[in-house]
C-alpha positions as CSV (number, residue, x, y, z in Angstrom):
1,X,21.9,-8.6,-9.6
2,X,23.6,-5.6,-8.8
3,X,21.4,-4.9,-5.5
4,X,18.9,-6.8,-3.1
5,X,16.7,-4.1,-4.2
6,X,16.8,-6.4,-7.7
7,X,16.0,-9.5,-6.4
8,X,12.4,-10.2,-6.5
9,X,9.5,-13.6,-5.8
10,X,6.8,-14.5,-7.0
11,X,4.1,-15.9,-4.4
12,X,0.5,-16.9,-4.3
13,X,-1.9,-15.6,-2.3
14,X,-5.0,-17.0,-1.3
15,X,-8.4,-15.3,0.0
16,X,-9.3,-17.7,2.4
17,X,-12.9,-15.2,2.7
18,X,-13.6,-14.9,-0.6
19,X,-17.1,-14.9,-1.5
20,X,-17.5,-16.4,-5.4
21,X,-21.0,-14.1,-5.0
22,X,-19.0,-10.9,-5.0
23,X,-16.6,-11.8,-7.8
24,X,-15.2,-9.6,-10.8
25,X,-12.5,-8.7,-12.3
26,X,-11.0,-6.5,-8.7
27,X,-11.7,-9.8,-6.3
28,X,-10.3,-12.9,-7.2
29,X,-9.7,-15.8,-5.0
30,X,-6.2,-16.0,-5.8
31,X,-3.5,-13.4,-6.7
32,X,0.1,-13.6,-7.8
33,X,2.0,-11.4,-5.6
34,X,5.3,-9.9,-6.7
35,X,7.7,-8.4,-4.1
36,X,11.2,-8.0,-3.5
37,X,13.1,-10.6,-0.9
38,X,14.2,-7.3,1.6
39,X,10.7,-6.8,1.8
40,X,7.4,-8.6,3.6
41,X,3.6,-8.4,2.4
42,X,1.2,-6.8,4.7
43,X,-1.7,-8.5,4.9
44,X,-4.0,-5.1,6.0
45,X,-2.4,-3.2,3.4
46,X,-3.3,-5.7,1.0
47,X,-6.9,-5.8,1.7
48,X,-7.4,-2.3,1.7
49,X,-5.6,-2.0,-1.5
50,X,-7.8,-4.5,-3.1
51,X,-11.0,-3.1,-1.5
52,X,-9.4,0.0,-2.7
53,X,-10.3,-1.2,-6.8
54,X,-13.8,-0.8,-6.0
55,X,-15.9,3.0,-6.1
56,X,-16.5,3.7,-2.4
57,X,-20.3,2.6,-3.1
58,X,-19.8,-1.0,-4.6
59,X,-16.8,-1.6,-2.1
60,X,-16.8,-5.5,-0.2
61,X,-16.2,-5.3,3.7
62,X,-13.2,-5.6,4.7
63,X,-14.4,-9.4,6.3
64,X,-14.7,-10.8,2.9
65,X,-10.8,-10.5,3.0
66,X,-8.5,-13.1,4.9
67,X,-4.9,-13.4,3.1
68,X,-2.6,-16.4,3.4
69,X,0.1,-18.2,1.3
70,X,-1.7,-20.5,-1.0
71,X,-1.3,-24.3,-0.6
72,X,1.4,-26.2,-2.2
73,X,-1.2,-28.0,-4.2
74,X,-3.1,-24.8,-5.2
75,X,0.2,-23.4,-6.2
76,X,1.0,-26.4,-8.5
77,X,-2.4,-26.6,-10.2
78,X,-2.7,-22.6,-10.6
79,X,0.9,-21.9,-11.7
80,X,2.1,-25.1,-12.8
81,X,5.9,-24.9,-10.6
82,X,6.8,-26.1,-7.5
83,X,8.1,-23.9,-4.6
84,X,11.0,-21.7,-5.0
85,X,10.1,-21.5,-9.2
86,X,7.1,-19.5,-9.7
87,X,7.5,-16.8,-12.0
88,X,4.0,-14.6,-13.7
89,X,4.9,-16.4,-16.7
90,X,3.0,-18.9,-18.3
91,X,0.9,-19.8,-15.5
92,X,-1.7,-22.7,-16.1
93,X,-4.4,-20.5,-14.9
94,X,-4.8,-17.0,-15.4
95,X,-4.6,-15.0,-12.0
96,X,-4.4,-11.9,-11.2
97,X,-1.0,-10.0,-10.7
98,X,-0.1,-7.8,-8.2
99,X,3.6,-6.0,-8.2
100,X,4.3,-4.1,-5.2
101,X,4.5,-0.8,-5.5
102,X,7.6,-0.5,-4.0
103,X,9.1,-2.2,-7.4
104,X,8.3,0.8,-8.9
105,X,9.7,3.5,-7.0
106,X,13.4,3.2,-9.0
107,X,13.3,6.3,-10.9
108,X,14.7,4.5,-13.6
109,X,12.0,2.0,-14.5
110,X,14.3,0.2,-16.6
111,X,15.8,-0.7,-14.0
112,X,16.2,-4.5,-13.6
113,X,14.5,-6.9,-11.7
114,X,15.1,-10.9,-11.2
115,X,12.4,-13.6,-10.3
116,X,12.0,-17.1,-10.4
117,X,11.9,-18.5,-13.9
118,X,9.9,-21.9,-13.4
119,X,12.7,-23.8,-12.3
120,X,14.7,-23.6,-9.0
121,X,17.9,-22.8,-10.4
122,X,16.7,-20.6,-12.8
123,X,15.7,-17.3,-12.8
124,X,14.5,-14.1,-15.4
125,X,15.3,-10.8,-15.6
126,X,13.9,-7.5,-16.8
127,X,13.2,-4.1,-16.9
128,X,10.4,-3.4,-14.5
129,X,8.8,-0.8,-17.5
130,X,8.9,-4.5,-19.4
131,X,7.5,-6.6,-16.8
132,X,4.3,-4.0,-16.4
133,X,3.7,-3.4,-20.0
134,X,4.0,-7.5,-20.5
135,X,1.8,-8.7,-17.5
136,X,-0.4,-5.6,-17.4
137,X,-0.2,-6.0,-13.3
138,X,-2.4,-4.1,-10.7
139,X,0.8,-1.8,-8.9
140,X,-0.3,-1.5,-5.2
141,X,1.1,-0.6,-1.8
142,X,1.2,-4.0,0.0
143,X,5.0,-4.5,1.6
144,X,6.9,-3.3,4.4
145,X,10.0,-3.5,4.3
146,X,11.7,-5.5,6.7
147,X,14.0,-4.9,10.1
């Protein structure tokens, strides 16, 4: 990689509210969050952002959302890798994606990213205009980035 800026994971996110009740297509149990390594998910923005996908009227409470890093068993029977090799593609289940916004803020969105590529010693890269037009992901504001 020629930055940090580059170097990106892959990490699964549980809702440890979610309410199967209120599901559709904009609140999942489980999302697939894409970030880079100098930055940190926040867990409010992440909520809101989700809440966000909803018209003002049909919008969940923001109790129905509770974010944590999913089990190393959920991982594994949702993604089908082991810690430190998820990558977005070819996931046993399909979850939602989310790339960080922050991904995208490159002018240049061929500009290059790297993740985990299902194996701990390997890893993918590609242009971030590639990635969104492959995996279709939902592009939100959810990191900060870090001290």
């Amino acid at each position: 990689a020629h930055s940090t800026f580059q170097l990106c994971k892959s990490m699964l996110m549980e809702n440890k509210s979610f309410d199967a009740s209120s599901a559709d297509e904009s609140y999942a149990k489980f999302y697939l969050i894409i970030l880079q390594y100098e930055t940190s998910i926040n867990n409010k923005k992440l909520s809101s952002e989700i809440r966000a996908l909803r018209p003002v009227a049909s919008r969940l409470d923001s109790t129905k959302f509770d974010f944590r890093v999913a089990s190393a068993e959920d991982n594994a029977r949702l993604t089908g890798y082991s810690h430190n090799a998820v990558t977005p593609f070819g996931m046993l289940e399909d979850v939602p994606i989310i790339l960080s916004k922050e991904i995208t803020r490159n002018k240049d969105m061929t500009q290059f990213i790297w993740m985990g590529g299902g194996h701990i010693h390997c890893k993918v890269g590609l242009a971030v205009s590639d990635f969104i037009r492959a995996k279709n992901p939902l592009v939100l504001d959810i990191t900060d980035n870090r001290p």
